[in-house]
C-alpha positions as CSV (number, residue, x, y, z in Angstrom):
1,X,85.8,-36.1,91.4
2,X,89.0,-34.0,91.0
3,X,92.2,-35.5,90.2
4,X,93.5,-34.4,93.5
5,X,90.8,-35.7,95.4
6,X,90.5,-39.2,93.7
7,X,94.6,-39.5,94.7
8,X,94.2,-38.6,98.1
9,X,91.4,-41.0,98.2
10,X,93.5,-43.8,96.1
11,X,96.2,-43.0,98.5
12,X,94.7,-43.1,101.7
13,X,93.4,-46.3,100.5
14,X,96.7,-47.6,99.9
15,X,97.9,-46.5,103.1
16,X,95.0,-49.1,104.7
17,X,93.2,-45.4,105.9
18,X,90.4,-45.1,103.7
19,X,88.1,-41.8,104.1
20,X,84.8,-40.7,104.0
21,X,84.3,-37.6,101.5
22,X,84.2,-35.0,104.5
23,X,87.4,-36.4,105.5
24,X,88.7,-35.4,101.7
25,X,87.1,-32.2,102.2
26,X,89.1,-31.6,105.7
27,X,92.4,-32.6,104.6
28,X,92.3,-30.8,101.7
29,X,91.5,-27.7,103.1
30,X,93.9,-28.2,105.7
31,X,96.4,-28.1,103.0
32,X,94.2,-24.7,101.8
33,X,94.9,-23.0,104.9
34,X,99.0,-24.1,105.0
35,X,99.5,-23.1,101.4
36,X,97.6,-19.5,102.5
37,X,99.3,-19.3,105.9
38,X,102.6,-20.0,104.3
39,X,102.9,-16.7,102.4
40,X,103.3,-14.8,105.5
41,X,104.4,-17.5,108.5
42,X,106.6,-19.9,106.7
43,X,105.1,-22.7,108.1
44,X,107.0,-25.3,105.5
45,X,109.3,-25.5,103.1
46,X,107.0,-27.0,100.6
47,X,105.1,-24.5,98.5
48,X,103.7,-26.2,95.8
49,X,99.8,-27.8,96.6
50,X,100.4,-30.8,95.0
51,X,103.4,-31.4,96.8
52,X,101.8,-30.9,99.9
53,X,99.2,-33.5,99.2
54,X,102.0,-36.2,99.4
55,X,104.9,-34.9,100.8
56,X,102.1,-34.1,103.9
57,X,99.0,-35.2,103.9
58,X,99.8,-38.8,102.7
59,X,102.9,-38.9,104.7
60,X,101.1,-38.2,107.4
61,X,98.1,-40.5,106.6
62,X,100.8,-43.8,106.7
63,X,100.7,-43.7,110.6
64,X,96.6,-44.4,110.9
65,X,96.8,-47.7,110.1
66,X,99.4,-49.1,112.2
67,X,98.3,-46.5,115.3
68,X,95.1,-48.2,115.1
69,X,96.4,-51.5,115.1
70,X,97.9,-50.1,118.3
71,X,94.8,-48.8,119.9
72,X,92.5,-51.1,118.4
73,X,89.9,-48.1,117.5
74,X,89.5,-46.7,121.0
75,X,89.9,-43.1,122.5
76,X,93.5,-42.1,123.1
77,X,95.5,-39.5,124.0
78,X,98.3,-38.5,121.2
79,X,100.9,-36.0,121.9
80,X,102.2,-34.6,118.7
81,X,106.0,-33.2,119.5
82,X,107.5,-30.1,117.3
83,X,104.4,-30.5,115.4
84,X,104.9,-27.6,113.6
85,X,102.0,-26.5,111.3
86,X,100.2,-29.8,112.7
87,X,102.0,-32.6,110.7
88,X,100.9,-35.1,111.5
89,X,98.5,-34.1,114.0
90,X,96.3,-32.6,112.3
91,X,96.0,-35.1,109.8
92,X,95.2,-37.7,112.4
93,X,92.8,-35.9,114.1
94,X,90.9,-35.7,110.7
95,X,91.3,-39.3,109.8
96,X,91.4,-41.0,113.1
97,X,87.9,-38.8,115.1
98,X,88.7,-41.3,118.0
99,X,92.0,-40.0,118.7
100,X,92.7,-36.6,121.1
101,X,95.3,-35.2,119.4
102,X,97.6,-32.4,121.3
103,X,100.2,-30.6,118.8
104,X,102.8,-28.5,120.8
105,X,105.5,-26.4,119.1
106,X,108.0,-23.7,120.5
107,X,107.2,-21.4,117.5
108,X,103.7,-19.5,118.7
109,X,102.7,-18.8,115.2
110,X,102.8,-22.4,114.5
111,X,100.4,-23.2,117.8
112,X,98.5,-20.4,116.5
113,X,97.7,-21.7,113.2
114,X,97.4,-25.3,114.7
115,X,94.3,-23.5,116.9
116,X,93.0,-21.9,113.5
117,X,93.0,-25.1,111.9
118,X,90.6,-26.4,114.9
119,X,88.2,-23.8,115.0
120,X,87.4,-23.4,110.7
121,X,87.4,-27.3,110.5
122,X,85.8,-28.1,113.4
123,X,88.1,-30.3,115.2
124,X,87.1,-30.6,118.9
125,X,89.9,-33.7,119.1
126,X,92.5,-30.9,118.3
127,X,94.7,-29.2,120.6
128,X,97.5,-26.7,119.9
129,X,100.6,-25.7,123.0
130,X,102.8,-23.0,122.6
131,X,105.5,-24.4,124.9
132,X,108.9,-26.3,124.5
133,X,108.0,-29.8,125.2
134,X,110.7,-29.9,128.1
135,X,108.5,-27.5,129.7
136,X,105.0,-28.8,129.4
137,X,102.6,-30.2,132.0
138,X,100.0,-32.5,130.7
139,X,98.6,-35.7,131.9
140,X,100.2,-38.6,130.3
141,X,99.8,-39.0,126.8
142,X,99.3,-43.1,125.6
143,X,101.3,-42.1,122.5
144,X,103.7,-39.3,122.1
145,X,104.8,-39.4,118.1
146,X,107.0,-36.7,115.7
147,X,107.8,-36.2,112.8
148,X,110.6,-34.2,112.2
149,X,111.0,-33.0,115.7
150,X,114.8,-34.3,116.9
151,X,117.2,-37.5,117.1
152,X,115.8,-40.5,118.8
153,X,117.8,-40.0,121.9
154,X,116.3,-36.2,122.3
155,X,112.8,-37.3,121.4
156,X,112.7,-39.6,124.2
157,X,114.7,-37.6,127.0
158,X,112.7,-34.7,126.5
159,X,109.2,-36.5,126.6
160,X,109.4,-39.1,129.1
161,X,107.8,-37.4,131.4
162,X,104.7,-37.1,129.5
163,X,104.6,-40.9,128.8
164,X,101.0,-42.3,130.6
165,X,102.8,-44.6,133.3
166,X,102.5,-48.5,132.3
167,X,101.5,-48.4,129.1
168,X,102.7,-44.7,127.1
169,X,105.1,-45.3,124.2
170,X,106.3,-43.2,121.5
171,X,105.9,-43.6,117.5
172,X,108.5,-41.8,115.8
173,X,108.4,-41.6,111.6
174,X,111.8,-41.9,110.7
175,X,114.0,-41.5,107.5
176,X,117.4,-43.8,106.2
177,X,119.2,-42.4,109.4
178,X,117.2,-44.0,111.7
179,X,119.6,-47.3,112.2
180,X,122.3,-44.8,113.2
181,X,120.2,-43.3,115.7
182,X,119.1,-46.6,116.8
183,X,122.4,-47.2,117.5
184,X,122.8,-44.2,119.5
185,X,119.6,-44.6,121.0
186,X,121.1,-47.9,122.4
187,X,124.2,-46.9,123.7
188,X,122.8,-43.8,125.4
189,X,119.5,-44.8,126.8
190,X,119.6,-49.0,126.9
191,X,116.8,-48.6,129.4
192,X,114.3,-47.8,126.3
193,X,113.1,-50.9,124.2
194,X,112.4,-51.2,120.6
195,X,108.9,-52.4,120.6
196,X,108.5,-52.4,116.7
197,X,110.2,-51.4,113.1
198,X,108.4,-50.7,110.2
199,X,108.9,-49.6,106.8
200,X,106.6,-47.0,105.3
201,X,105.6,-46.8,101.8
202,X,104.5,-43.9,101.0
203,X,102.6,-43.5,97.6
204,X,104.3,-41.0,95.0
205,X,106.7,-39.7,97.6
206,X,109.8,-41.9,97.0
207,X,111.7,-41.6,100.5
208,X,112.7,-44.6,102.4
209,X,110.4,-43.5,105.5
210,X,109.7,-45.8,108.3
211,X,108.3,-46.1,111.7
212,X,109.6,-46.5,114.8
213,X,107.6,-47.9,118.0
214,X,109.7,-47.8,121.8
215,X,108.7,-48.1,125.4
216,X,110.7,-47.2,128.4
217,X,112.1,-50.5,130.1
218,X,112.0,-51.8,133.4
C-alpha cells in the first residue's frame, strides 16, 4: 500500500470514517482530477497533492462521523452551499453512499467540474447547481452544510428556505472565528438555536476547526 493511501486510510480511521479500498481509490482520484483541473480553472488555492489529501480530503472526511450520528445511517438529502470544487460534498458522497449530496456554486466551472467528478467516479448520489443559493428551488434539504461558503448569519439567511420544514438544520465547519460569529449570529437572528458545538481534530492539518450544528426556532 502507498504511503498516501495507508494515511488516508489511517486518517479516515481516526476521523471514526473508516473506508473500503474503492473508497481510497475514489477519493484519491477525486484529488487526481482537482490537482488536473486546477491548472486551467483555479479551483483551489492548494496546489500541492499532498496538501490536498489533508488540507481536503481529511478535512472533509471529519464531518461523516458526527453526520451519521445525526442520521443514524439512513438516506438524506445534503445540500452542500458554495461548494466550490465539491468540498465537502464530494467527499461525502464517496464516504457516506447513503447520503444525496447536491453541491451548488455561483461559479459554472466549479458546477461543471462537480458534474465531471460524478460521471468518471460514478457517483449517482452526486449533484452539481450552477446557481446562487439565494436563487435556487429545491425541495427541502434535511441538512444544508459549507465549508467556507460565508458568515453564520449569511449562511443561514440565504438558505432557510431550503431547510426541509420540521426537522432541516444546518452543519457548518467552522474555524477560531466561529465564537464571534456566534455572537453575531445571536444578536441578529435569536430565532436560530444552537443545536450543537464541536471541536474537530483533524489529523496532520493543525487548525482549530470545529463544527457547528443550528435549527431555526419556534
Amino acid at each position: 500500500m502507498s504511503a498516501e493511501r495507508e494515511a488516508l486510510r489511517l486518517g479516515a480511521e481516526s476521523l471514526g470514517c473508516p473506508l473500503d479500498d474503492r473508497a481510497i481509490d475514489r477519493l484519491l482520484a477525486y484529488r487526481d482530477l482537482i490537482a488536473r483541473w486546477n491548472k486551467v480553472y483555479n479551483l483551489t488555492a492548494v496546489r500541492d497533492p499532498a496538501q490536498m489529501l489533508t488540507q481536503h480530503l481529511l478535512d472533509s472526511l471529519a464531518i461523516v462521523a458526527p453526520l451519521r450520528a445525526h442520521t443514524g445511517g439512513a438516506p438524506t438529502r445534503v445540500l452542500d452551499v458554495g461548494s466550490g470544487g465539491g468540498l465537502p460534498g464530494v467527499v461525502l458522497a464517496i464516504a457516506a453512499p447513503e447520503l444525496q449530496i447536491t453541491c451548488v456554486d455561483a461559479v459554472a466551472k466549479k458546477a461543471t467540474f462537480v458534474r465531471q467528478v460524478a460521471a468518471e467516479l460514478g457517483l449517482p448520489n452526486l449533484l452539481a447547481r450552477h446557481s446562487r443559493v439565494e436563487q435556487l428551488r429545491e425541495p427541502g434539504f434535511d441538512i444544508v452544510t459549507s465549508r467556507a461558503f460565508a458568515s453564520l448569519v449569511d449562511f443561514t439567511s440565504l438558505t432557510r428556505a431550503l431547510l426541509a420544514p420540521g426537522h432541516g438544520v444546518w452543519l457548518a465547519m467552522k474555524g477560531p472565528q466561529v465564537e464571534a460569529e456566534l455572537a453575531e449570529l445571536a444578536q441578529h437572528s435569536p430565532n436560530i438555536l444552537v443545536a450543537g458545538q464541536a471541536p474537530l481534530d483533524v489529523p496532520g492539518l493543525g487548525a482549530q476547526r470545529c463544527l457547528v450544528w443550528l435549527r431555526p426556532g419556534a
